[in-house]
N, C-alpha and C positions, 0 to 999 in steps of 0.2 A: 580871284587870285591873279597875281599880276606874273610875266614873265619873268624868268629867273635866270635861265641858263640856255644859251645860242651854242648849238653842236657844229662845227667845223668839219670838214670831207673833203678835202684834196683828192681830186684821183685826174688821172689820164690815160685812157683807154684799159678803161675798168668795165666795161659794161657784164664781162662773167659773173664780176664778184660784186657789185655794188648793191644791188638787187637785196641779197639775201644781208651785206651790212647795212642799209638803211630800214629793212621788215624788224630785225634786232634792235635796231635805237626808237621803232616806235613803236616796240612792243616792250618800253620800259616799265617799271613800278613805279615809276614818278608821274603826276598826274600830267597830262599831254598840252595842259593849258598852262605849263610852267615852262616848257622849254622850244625853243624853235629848231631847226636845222638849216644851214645852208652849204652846198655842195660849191666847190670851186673846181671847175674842170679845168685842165690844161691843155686846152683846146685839144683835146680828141679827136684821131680819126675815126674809130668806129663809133656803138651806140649810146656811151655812157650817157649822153646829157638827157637823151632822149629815155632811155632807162630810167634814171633817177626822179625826171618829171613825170612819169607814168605810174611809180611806186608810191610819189610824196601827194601826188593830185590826189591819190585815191585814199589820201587821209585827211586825219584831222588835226594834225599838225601846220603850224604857220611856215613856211619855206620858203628858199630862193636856190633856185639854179642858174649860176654864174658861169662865162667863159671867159676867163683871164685875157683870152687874146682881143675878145672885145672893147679891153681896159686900157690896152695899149701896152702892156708887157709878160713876163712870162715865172717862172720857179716857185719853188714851194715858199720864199721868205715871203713875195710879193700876192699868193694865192694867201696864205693867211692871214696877212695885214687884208685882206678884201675879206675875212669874215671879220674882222675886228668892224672892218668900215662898213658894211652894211646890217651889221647886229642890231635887234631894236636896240631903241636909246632906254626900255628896262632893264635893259642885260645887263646880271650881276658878276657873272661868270661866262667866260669863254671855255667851251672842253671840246677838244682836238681828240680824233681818234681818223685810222685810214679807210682806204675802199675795199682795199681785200680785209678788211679783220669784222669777224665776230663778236661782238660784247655779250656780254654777260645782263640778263633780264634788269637787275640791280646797279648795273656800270656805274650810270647815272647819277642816281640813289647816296650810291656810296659817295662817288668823289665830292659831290654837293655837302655831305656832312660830315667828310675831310675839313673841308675846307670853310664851309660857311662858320661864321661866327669867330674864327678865328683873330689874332694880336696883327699890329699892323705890319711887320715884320715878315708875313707870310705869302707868298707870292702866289705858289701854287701847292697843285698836291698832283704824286702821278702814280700808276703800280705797272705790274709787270706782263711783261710778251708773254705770252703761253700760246704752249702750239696747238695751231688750226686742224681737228679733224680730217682726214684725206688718205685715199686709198695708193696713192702713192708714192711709193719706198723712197723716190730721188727725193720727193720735195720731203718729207718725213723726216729723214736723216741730216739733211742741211738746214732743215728748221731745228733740229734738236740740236745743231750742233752752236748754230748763230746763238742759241737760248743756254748753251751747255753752262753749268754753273760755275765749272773747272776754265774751261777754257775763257769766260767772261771775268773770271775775276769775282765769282761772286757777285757780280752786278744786280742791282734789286728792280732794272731797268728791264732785265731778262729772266732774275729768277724771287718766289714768291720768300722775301725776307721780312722778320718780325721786327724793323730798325723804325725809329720815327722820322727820322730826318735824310735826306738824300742831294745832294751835289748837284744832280740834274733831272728832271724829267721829261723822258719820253713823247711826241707828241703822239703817238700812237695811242698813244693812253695816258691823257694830264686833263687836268685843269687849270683856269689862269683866273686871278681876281681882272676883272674888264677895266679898274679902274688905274689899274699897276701895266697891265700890259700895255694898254694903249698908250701912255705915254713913252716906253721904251720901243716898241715894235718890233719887227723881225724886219733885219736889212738886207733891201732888194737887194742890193749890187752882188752881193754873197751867191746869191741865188738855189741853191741847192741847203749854204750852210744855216739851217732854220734854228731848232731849238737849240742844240749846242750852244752858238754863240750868243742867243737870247737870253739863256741860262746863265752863262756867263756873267754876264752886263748886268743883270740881277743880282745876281750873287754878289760879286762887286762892287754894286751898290747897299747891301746892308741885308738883304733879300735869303728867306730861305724855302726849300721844298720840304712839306710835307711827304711821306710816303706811306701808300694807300692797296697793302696787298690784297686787301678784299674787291679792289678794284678789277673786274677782269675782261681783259680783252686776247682773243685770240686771232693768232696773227700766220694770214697763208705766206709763203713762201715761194721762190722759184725751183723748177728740178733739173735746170740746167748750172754744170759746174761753169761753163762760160761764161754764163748772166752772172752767179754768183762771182766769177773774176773780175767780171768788167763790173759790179757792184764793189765790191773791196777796192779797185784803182776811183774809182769813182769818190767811196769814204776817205780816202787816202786824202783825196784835192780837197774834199770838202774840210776835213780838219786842218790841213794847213792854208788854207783861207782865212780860217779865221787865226790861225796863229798869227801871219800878215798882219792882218788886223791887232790884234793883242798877243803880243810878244809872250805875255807873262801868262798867255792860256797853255803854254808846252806840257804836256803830260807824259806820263815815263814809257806809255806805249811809243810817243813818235820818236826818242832817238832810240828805242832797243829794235824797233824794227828797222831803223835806217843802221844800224849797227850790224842787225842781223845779218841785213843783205851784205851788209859789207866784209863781212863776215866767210858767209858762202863764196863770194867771187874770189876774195883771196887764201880761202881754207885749203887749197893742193900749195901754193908755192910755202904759205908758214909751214905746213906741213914735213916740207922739204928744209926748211930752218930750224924746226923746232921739235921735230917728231913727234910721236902719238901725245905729247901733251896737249897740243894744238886741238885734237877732239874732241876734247874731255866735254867744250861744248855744247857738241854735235849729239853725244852722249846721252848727255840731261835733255836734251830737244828732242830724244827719241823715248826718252822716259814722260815725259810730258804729254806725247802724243799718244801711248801705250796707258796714260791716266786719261784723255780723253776720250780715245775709243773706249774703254771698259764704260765709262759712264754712258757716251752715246748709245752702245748694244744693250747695255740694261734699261735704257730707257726706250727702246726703240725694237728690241728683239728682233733684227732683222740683218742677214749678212752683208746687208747693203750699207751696215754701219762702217765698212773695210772704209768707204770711201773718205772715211776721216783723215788718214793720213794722207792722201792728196790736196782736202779743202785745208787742212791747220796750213802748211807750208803756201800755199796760195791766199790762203789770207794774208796771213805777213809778208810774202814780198812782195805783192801787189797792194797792200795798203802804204806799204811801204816806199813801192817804186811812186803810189799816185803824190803820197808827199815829198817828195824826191825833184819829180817830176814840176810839182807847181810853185816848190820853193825857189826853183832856178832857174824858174820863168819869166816871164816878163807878166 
């Protein structure tokens, strides 16, 4: 049997979690002589490279462990295009998944039979985040909220939906035909902005995703609300990078959250012009947050769900402020 499908791993200073997601990718149901893996670190300070070549040595899997900084540059668009480029030249399929997530014994399995055989029309196939196992409450509750159904929008990115067809997928959990991707690539200069604006430019060109809920990957999270902030200002830049880039990528999250903020700074003086109409709002943003908490505490049973109404209002004006911040930038 010849190889099939080259697995992908970005991580940087993963050495905790890498360990236990690469034991998972090579303890798939798909025969071990079909698929490679290659790790791209982002030159790490502690032990990830050294981890991962001690887990993948002691199989029987074909590997490579990479340091992007040996390559001469750095980000996730440039770490990925480096497993496209060092993939055998069998490889039918590229599947991207991360260093903290857990897959599913099948991961593999599945997305390979998303995907294979498919019309030429079809770029990739991807399914959904689900939350990583873990004793605790912080990172629990801000994974369940990142994956919240209400709060995403229904997104099939984060939650498990019966749809065939999907906008974008995830690289956390996708697959890519090797022969479609490579010609488009993920662009360096973006450097953080990977599948999004990959997605994009496919789609664009005629291209669509399959979507693959049987696909499963579970996905750890941070338990700090500060990482989570400076993550959200962080998404912020990263999507209006690529707006820069492609104008006509604007989606209705970026002016309602640049609206919003705008919103709050001037909500005391309208206020003062307009009286408690001016709320009404403020209102519905607290009815919203009152529908996402009930969903995070039932999914989560734990009082530590409160902290929903600190991360909803944090995520929005910090995704908010980050595209704010890099539209008016140089």
């Amino acid at each position: 049997m010849s190889l099939k499908i080259t697995v992908g791993i970005i991580a940087r200073n993963e050495e905790r979690n890498i360990s236990t997601t690469l034991k998972h990718i090579l303890n798939q149901s798909m025969d071990q002589s079909l698929y490679e893996i290659i790790v791209v670190d982002g030159n790490s300070t502690d032990h990830t490279r050294e981890v991962a070549e001690d887990v993948l040595n002691n199989s029987d899997v074909k590997y490579k462990v990479i340091n992007e900084a040996d390559l001469g540059f750095h980000g996730h668009c440039f770490a990925r295009n480096l497993v496209i480029d060092n993939s055998d030249k069998a490889t039918e399929f590229i599947a991207y998944t991360d260093a903290d997530c857990t897959v599913d014994k099948k991961w593999l399995e599945t997305l390979c039979k998303t995907i294979d055989g498919t019309e030429e029309d079809i770029a990739g196939a991807g399914g959904p985040r689900l939350i990583a196992k873990t004793q605790n409450k912080m990172e629990l509750v801000i994974n369940a909220f990142i994956t919240s159904y209400i709060a995403s929008g229904a997104n099939p990115a984060f939650s498990k939906r019966d749809v065939k067809y999907v906008k974008s997928i995830a690289n956390y959990n996708a697959i890519y035909k090797k022969s479609i991707i490579s010609k488009f690539r993920y662009d360096d200069s973006l450097i953080i902005s990977d599948d999004n604006e990959l997605n994009f430019r496919l789609r664009k060109s005629g291209y669509q995703f399959l979507n693959s809920p049987n696909a499963k990957v579970w996905h750890h999270e941070t338990d700090s609300i500060f990482e989570f902030a400076s993550n959200m200002f962080s998404y912020g830049i990263n999507i209006s990078n690529t707006v820069k880039k492609h104008r006509n990528l604007v989606n209705l999250n970026v002016p309602i959250t640049v609206i919003f903020i705008l919103y709050l700074v001037l909500v005391v003086p309208l206020y003062y012009i307009f009286g408690t109409f001016i709320l009404i709002p403020l209102f519905m943003y607290l009815i919203f947050c009152l529908a996402v908490f009930t969903e995070i505490i039932l999914k989560t049973k734990t009082i530590y769900a409160l902290i929903t109404f600190i991360l909803l209002p944090i995520q929005h004006i910090l995704y908010g402020l980050g595209v704010i911040y890099n539209l008016i930038s140089r």
